[in-house]
Every structure is written in C-alpha cells, then in structure tokens.
C-alpha positions as CSV (number, residue, x, y, z in Angstrom):
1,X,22.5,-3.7,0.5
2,X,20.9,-0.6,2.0
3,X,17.1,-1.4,3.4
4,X,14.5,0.7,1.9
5,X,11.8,1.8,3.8
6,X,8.3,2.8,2.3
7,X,5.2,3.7,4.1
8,X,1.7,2.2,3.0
9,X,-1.6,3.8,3.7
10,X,-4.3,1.5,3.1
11,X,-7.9,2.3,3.7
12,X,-9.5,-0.5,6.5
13,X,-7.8,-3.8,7.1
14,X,-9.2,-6.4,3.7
15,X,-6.5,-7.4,2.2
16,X,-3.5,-5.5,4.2
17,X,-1.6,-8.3,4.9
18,X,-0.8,-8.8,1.3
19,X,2.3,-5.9,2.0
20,X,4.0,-8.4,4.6
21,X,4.1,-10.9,2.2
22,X,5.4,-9.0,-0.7
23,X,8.3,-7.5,1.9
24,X,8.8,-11.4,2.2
25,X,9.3,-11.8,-1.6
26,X,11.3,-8.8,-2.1
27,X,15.2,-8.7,-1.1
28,X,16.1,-5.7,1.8
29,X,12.6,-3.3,1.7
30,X,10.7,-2.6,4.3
31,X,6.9,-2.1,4.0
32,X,5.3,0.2,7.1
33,X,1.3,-0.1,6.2
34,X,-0.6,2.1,8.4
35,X,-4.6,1.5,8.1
36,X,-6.7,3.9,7.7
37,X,-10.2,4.6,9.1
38,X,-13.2,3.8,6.4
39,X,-16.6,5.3,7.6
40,X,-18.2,2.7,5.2
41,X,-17.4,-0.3,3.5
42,X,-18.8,0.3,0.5
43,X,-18.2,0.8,-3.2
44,X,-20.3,3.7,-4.5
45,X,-18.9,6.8,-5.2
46,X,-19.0,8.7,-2.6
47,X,-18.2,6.5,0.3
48,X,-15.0,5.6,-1.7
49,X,-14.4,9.2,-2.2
50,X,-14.4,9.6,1.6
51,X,-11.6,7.3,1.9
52,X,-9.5,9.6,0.4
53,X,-10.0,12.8,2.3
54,X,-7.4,15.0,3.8
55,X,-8.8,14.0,7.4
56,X,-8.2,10.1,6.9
57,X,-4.7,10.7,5.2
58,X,-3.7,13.0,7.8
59,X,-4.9,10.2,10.3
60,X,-1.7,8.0,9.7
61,X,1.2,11.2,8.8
62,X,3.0,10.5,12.3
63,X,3.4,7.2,12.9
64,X,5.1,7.1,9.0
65,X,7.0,9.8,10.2
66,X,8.6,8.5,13.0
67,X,8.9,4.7,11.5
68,X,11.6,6.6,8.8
69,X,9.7,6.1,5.5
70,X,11.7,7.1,2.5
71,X,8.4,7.6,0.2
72,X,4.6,7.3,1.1
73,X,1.6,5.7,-1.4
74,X,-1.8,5.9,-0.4
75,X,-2.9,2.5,-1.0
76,X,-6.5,2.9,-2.6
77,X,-7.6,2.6,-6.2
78,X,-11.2,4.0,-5.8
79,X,-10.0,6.4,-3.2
80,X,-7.6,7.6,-5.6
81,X,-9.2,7.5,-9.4
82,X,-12.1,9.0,-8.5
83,X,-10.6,12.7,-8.0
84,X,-9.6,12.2,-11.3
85,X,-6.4,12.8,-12.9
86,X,-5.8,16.6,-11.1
87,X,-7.7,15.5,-8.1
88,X,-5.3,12.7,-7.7
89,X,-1.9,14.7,-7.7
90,X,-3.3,17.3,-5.7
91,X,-3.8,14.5,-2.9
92,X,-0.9,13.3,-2.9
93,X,0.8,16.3,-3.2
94,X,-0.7,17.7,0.2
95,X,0.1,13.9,2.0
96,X,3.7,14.6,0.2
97,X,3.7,18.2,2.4
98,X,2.1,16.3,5.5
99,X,5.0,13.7,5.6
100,X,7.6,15.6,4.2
101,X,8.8,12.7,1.7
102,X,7.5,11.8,-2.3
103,X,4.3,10.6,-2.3
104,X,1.7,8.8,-4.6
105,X,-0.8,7.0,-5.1
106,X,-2.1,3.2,-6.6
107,X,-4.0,5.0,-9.1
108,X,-1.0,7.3,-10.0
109,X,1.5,4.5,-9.9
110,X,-0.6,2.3,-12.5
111,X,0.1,5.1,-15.3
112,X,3.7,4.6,-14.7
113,X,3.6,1.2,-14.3
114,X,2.4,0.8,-17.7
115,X,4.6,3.3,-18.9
116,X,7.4,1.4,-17.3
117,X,6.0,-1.6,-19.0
118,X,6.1,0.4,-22.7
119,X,2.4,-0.4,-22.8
120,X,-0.2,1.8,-25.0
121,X,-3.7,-0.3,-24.3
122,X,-4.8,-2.0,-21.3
123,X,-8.1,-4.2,-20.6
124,X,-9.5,-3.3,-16.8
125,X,-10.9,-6.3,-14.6
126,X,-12.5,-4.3,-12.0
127,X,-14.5,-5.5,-8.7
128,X,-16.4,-2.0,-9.1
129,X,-19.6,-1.1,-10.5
130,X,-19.8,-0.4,-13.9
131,X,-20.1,3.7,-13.4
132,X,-17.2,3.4,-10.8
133,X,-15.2,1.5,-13.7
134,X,-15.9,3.7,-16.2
135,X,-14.3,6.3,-13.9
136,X,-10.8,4.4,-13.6
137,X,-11.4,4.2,-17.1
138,X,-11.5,8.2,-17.7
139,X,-8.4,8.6,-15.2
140,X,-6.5,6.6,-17.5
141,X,-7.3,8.1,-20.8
142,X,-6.4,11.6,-19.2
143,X,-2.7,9.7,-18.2
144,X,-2.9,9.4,-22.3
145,X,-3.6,5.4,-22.3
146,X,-6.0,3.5,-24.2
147,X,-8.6,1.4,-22.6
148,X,-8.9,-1.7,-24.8
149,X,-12.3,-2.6,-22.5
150,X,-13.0,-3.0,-19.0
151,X,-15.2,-6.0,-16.7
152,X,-17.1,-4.9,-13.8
153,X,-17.9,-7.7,-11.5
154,X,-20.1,-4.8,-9.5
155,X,-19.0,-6.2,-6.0
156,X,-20.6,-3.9,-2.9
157,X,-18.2,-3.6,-0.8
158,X,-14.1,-4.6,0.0
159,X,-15.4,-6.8,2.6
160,X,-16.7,-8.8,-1.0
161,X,-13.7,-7.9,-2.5
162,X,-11.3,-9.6,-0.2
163,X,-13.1,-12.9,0.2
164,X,-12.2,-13.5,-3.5
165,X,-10.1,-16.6,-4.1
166,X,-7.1,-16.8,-6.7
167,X,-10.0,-19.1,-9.1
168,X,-12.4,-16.0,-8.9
169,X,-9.4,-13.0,-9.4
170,X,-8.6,-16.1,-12.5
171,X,-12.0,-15.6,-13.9
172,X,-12.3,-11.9,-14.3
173,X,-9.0,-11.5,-15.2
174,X,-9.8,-13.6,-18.4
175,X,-13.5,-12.3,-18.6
176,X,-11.7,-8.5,-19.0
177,X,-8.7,-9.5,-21.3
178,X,-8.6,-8.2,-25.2
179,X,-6.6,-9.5,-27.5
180,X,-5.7,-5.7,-28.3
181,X,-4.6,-5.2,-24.7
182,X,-1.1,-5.1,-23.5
183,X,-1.4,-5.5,-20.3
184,X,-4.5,-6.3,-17.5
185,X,-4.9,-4.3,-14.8
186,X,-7.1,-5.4,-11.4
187,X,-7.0,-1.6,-9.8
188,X,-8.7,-3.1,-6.5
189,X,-6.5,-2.9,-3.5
190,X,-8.8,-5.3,-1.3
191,X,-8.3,-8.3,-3.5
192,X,-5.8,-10.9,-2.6
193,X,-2.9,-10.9,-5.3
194,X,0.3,-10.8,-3.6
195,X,2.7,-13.5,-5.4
196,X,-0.2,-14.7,-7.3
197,X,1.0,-12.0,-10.5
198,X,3.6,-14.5,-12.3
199,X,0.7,-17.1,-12.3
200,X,-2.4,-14.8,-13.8
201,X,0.7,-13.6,-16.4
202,X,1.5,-16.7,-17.3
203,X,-2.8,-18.0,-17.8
204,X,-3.3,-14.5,-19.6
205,X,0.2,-14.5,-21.8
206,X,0.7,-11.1,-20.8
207,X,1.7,-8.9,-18.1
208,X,-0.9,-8.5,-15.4
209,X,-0.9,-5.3,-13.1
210,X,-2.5,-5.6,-9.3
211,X,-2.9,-2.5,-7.0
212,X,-0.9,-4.0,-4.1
213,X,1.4,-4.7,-6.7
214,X,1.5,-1.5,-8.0
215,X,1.9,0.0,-5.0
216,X,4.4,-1.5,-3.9
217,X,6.5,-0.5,-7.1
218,X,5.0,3.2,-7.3
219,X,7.0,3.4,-3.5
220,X,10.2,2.0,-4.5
221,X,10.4,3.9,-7.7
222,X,9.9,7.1,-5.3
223,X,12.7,6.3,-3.6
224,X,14.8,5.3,-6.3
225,X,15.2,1.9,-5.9
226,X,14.8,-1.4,-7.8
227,X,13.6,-4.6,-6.4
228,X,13.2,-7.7,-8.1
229,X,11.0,-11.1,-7.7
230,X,9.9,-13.3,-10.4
231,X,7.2,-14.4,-8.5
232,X,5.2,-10.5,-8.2
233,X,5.5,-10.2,-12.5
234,X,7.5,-8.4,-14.8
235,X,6.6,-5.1,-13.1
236,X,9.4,-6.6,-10.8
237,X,11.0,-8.4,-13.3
238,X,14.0,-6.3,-14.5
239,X,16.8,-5.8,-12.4
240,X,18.4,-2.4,-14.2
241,X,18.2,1.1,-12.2
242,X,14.8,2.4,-12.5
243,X,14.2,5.5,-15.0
244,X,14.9,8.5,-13.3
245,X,11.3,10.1,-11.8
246,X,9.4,11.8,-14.7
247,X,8.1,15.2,-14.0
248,X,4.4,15.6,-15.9
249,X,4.6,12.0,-18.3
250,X,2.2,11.9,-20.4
251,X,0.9,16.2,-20.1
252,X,0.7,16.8,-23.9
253,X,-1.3,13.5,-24.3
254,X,-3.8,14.2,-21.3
255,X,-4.1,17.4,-22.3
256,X,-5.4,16.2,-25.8
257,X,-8.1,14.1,-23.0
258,X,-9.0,16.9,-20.7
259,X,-8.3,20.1,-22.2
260,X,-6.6,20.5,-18.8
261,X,-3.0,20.2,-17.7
262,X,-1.7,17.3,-16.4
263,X,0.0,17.6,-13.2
264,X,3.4,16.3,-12.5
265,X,3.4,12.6,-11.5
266,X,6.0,13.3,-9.0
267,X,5.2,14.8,-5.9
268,X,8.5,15.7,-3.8
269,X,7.8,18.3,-1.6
C-alpha cells in the first residue's frame, strides 16, 4: 500500500503530539505537523482569530512543501470557525494557493464529517466560552446542520485545554449530549483525544467527533484515501472508498442560514 502524506498546521504545541499517535494507529499515512506561532494563549475572540491569519499560515507553507504533503488542514477549531462559514473557505483557499495542494480546515472538515456520518443534529461540548460556542454553533447552522445544544466549560486558554484528562473530556462530553443528537462533537484541537474516540462512543452510545480527529480524516479525504482504525471511532470505521470530494455540500441549505452562498468545501487550487 501506497503511503499517504498529509501536512498538519497546528497553532502552538498543546496537544500536537496527538498526530504521531494517530499515524501510529492508522495503517501507511504519514502525518507532517508543522506548529504554528500563537501570539497569545488565549481563548477570546480575537486572540484566536489571530491564529488564523494569512501571516501564521504562511509561516509553515515551505517546510510542507518540501516534506511532499498530498493535502494540507489547518489544525484549529477557533482559528477556523470564527471567520465563519465564507471566512473559513476563503482561508483555506489562499493556504490551498500557498502550498499548491487541497486544503482545509478542522472546522470545515467537521461539516463533512457529519455528513459522512449521515448525521442531521449534533450536541457541541466545547472548552470555549459560551459567546465563542455560540459561534461554532452559527458556522454549523450555515453548513445546514442542526445544533441539538451545546456545553461551554469556558476554559482561558489551550494551555487549560490540554491539561484535561480522558475523566474531564468524559464529563463534558456527557454534560453536552441530547438525546436528540446524532453525534457529539469536542471542536477543540488542544484537548487530548487521540485513540480515546471508540471509548467516549461507546459511554455516549453514539458517534463522537474530536478535532484532531477530524483533522486527520478532513486530510485523508483530500487526498482521496481511506484509512481505517477501530480504536479513533466510526469516522474511521468503514473501510469502503471515500465519497468522491463534494463541490459546495450543503449551499442551498446554508443559503436558507445566511442569505449568502456557501462556498465550495473543496479547495484544490
């Protein structure tokens, strides 16, 4: 089998090293992380806006380059949500022009992970602030999902985030579940989850969605390739071809949001 190769940029160091360990668990794909500078550690709105700006992306465009990456995800939830459903593809699209291969995002790549899922309503267990949650919130309604409810455990900072053990990621996920929900999502990419997803699945009854997860998965599905391993959920759990890459899924529906149109949710420039 063929190695894959896809490039990670995640924002400060917290909980990085949860991509060696999924590249552990997942048969011939190779994970290239490349950190990114973060001016503050914070979680308000602006210095996780910051993250995400051209300048920071830019930072790490080479050294992907040169390691032979076959797609690129910028590995933020907050730095990624919070431009909002437009915002968000028009980031990626200009790291997809920097790079020169597909590119996404962890925010992106939760709408079609759910999609991939066949899921209609989520619950969010978030580490962020109530206002920031509400955000992540809005980005998914204009992706045309319902939010069953969200939990904000209104941590400060990643630093917080990361310190979490599996009990505490435990307890929010079942604080945030509905029995509505299809699916729980945990958009934070600084907490630890990374071979933990079969486990929360199997306390919640239900599939569970991480962003280091996600990430990993929104890469692969860029470059057209399936993975699988029981142990990272049934995001990874189906060993068919993936669906071929859907140009603007889910436009009419977020239009019905926004009154805006959705851009594609492939970027391959």
């Amino acid at each position: 089998m063929d190695m894959t190769t896809v490039g990670i940029l995640y924002p400060g160091h917290f909980a990085a090293d949860d991509f060696p360990r999924m590249e552990i668990l997942l048969d011939a794909v190779r994970l290239v992380v490349n950190r990114t500078d973060v001016d503050e550690d914070a979680y308000g709105i602006d210095a996780l806006t910051r993250t995400g700006s051209p300048e920071h992306l830019a930072a790490g465009v080479e050294e992907l380059q040169r390691a032979g990456v076959e797609s690129v995800v910028w590995a933020s939830g907050g730095g990624s949500f919070l431009y909002g459903w437009e915002g968000a593809h028009e980031q990626t699209a200009a790291l997809a022009r920097a790079v020169g291969v597909p590119a996404s995002s962890t925010s992106i790549g939760f709408a079609h992970a759910i999609r991939e899922l066949g899921a209609g309503r989520v619950a969010v267990a978030s580490t962020y602030s109530e206002r920031v949650t509400g955000l992540f919130a809005d980005f998914l309604h204009a992706a045309g999902i319902d939010v069953a409810g969200t939990r904000a455990a209104s941590l400060g900072s990643a630093a917080e985030a990361a310190a979490w053990d599996l009990d505490r990621v435990k307890e929010l996920a079942v604080a945030a579940d509905r029995p509505e929900a299809d699916v729980v999502l945990l958009p934070d990419t600084a907490l630890h989850t990374a071979g933990h997803e079969a486990e929360l699945e199997e306390l919640l009854g239900k599939p569970v969605l991480t962003g280091n997860q996600v990430t990993v998965r929104e890469g692969l599905r860029l470059a057209g390739r399936r993975s699988w391993s029981p142990r990272l959920g049934r995001l990874f759990a189906a060993r068919e071809a993936p669906p071929a890459p859907v140009a603007a899924w889910g436009e009419g529906r977020a239009r019905a949001h926004s009154g805006k149109r959705a851009l594609p949710g492939d970027v391959r420039e």
